[in-house]
N, C-alpha and C positions, 0 to 999 in steps of 0.2 A: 661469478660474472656480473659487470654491470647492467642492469635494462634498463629501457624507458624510463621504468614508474621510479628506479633511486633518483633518477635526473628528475623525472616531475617534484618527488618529496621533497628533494634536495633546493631546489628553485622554488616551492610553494605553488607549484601550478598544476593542471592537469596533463596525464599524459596524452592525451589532443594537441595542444598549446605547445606541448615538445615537438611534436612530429609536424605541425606548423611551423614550427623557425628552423627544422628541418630543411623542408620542401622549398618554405617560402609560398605554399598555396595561397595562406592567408595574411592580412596585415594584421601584424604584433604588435604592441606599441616597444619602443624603443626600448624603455627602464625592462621591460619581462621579457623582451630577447637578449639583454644582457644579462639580465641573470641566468635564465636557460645555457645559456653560450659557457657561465663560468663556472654554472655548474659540472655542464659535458665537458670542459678542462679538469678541475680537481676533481673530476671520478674517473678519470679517462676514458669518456666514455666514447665505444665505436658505433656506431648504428649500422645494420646490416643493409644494404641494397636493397633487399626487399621492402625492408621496413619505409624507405624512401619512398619506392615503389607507389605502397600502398597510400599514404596519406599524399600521392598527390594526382591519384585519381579518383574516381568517382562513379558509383554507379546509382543514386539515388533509390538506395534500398533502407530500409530501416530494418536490422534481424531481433527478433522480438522472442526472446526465451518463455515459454509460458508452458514447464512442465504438464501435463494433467495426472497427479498424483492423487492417491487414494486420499477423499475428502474434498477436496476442491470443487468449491460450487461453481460447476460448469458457466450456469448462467451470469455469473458476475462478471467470470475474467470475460465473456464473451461480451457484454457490456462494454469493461474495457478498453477489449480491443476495439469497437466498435468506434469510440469517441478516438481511438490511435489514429484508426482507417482514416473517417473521416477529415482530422486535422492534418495526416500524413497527403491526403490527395489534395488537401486545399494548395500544398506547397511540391505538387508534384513529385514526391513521393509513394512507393509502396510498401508494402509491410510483408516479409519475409516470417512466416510464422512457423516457431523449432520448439514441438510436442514433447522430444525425448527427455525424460529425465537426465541422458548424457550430458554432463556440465562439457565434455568435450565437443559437441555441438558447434558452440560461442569459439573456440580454438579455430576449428576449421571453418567456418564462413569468413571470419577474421583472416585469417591465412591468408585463405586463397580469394581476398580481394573481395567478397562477394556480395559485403553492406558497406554503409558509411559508418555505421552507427550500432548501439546494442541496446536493446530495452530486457530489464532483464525483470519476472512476476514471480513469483510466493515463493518469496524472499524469507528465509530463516534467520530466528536472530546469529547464530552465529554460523552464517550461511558460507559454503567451502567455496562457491563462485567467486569470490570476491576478490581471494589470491591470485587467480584466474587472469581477473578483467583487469588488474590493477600490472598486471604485465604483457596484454595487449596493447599495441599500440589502436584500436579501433577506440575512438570514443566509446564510453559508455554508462547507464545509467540504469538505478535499480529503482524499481514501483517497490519503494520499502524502506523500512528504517534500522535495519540492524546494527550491530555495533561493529567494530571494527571496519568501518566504512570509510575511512578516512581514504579523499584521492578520488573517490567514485562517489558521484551526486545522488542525493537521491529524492523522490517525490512522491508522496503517499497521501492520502485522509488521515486526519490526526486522531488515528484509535487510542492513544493515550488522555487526549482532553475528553474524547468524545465518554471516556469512562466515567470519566472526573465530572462531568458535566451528569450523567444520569445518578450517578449515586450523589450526586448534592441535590438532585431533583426529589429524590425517594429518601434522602433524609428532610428535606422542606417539608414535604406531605406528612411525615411523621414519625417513617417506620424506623424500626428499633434491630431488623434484620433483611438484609437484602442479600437476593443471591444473581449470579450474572448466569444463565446458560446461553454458553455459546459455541464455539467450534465441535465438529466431531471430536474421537479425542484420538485420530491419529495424528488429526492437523495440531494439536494442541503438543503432543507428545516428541511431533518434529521441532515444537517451539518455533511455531512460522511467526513471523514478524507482528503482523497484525493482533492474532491473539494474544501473545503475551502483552503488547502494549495494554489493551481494551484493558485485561485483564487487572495491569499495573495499575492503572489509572482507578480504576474502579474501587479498589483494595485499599488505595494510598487512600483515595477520601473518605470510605467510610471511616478508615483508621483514624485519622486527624476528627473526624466530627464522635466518632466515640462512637460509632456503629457497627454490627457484627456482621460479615460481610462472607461472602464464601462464594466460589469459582466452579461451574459445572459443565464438563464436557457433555454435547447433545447430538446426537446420531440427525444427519438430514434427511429421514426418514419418517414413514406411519410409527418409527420403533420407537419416537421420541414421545411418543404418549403416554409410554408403560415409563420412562425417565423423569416426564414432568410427575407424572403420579406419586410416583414411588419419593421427588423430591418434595412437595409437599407433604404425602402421609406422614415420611420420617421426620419433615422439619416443620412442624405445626405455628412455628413462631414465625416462619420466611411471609412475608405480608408485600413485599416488594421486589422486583424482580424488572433486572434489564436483560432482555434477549434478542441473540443474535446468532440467528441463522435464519437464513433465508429459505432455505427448503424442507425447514420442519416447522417453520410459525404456522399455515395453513394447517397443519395439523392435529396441532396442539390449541389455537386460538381457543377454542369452546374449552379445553380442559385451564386454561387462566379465565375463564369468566366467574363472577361471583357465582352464581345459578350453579356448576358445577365443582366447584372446588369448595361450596362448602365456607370460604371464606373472603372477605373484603381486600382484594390484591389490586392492588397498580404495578401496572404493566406498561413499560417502557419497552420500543422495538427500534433495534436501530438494524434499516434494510433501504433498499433501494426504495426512490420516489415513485416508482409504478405501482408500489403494493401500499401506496398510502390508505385507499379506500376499498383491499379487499379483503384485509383481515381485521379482525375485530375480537373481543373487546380491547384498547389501546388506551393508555393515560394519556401518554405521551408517545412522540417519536423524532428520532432523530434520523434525514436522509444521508444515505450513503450514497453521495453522486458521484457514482461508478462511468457515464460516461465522459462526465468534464476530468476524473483522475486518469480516464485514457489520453485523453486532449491535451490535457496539464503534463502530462508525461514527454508528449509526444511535440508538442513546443518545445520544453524543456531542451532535449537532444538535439533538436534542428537548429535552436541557439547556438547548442554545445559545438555541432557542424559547423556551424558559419564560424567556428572561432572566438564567441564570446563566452569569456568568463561567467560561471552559475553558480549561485549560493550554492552551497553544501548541501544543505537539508532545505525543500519546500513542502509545506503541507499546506491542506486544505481542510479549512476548520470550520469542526462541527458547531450545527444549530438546531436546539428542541424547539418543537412546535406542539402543542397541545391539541388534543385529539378533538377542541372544539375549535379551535382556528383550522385544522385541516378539515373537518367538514362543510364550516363556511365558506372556503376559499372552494370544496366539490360540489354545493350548491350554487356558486354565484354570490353569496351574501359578505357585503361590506357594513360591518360595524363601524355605526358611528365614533369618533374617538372623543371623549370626553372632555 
């Protein structure tokens, strides 16, 4: 049987854009209701009633998938959302939030009429939702970059440069071996979106600079003490190290300091702006701003709502800041520029 999303593929558009020259909700420009139109001729395609139905009402909901699966650091997504809410209310919207792991969730709100929209969070690289949404006719859009995404937009923090950017950092200062601990390793082991990228990224450049590079899953736990220990003990040459996890740095921070390890380590942390000035010792660090990726997200679909076409992929790209600019900037203090 035909759906939507062969009509979207087939016309190069989203299936929103389809169910708009549908209705007639929205204004299409001419040249993309013609193709639409000759697509649903040469596929013969029927649309059901309901499907009409749906995209030509409204209920100013946005339903926002954010499993809470084992690993997931509560307080990010809740960041998040927050920056969702926020830009969702500026545009009188609200935000519909669905806990269950059930991908069949996103089927029934969609159904029975119950958003306009989908936002969809911890996104797998080769994540089963996708088949999903890509045969709804609800808009929808993933906080993620996974592959097979074609058809569904998506918008993320660029954890692929942002790897890239720290192991060129920790190759500039010198070191000859870095290691990345980041995700727990159930999240690692689902292959969610995010960590494989960070990961990628981190791997490709020491590779290219001729640096010995390795990947470590870290519990968001006091249990990540006995992890960093034990990766040190065993890897006496690791002198550099990018980490990411937010709810085991506080942990671990005193076990990366010279004084206790024993050895001369830079330490790169890429985590949210609030924890700029509460862990320490830090080389460097890169912000994960988690609320403007809720905001960015949450534009995004409202766009996608009103009818305008969206790039494929947006990200939001990373920037290091050295642990001596971040303390000036928590001081007050403006260095003169030379």
């Amino acid at each position: 049987m035909v759906t939507i999303t062969d009509v979207a593929r087939a016309a190069g558009v989203s299936t929103s854009t389809v169910s708009y020259v549908l209705s007639g909700k929205r204004t299409i420009s001419q040249q993309t209701k013609e193709r639409v139109e000759q697509a649903i001729s040469e596929l013969k395609y029927s649309p059901h009633a309901s499907a009409r139905s749906l995209a030509s009402r409204s209920t100013n909901v946005i339903g926002l998938h954010a499993p809470l699966r084992s690993g997931v650091d509560v307080h990010i997504i809740m960041e998040i959302v927050a920056g969702m809410v926020r830009e969702a209310r500026a545009h009188h919207y609200d935000i519909l939030l669905l806990t269950s792991d059930d991908a069949s969730e996103l089927s029934r709100v969609s159904r029975a009429s119950m958003v306009d929209a989908l936002l969809v969070m911890d996104v797998e690289s080769d994540d089963p939702r996708i088949a999903l949404l890509k045969d709804l006719a609800t808009p929808a859009l993933l906080i993620g970059l996974p592959a097979g995404a074609d058809g569904v937009p998506c918008v993320d923090f660029d954890f692929e440069t942002a790897g890239r950017l720290a192991a060129s950092r920790l190759v500039e200062l010198g070191h000859r071996r870095i290691a990345l601990l980041g995700a727990p390793a159930e999240v690692m082991t689902r292959q969610t979106s995010y960590s494989d990228r960070l990961g990628r990224g981190f791997l490709t450049e020491a590779q290219e600079a001729g640096v010995a590079a390795s990947v470590h899953a870290c519990p968001s736990t006091e249990d990540a003490v006995e992890v960093v220990d034990r990766l040190l003990s065993e890897n006496p040459e690791i002198t550099g190290i990018l980490f990411h996890n937010e709810g085991a740095l506080p942990h671990v921070a005193g076990r990366l300091s010279t004084e206790e390890s024993g050895r001369v380590l830079d330490v790169i942390a890429l985590r949210p702006a609030g924890m700029a000035h509460t862990v320490s010792p830090l080389t460097d660090s890169i912000d994960l701003p988690a609320e403007e990726l809720g905001a960015a997200a949450a534009r995004a679909i409202l766009r996608f709502v009103d009818g305008e076409e969206q790039p494929p992929v947006q990200l939001l790209a990373p920037h290091l800041e050295s642990a001596q600019a971040l303390d000036d900037i928590s001081r007050g203090v403006t260095r003169r520029q030379p």
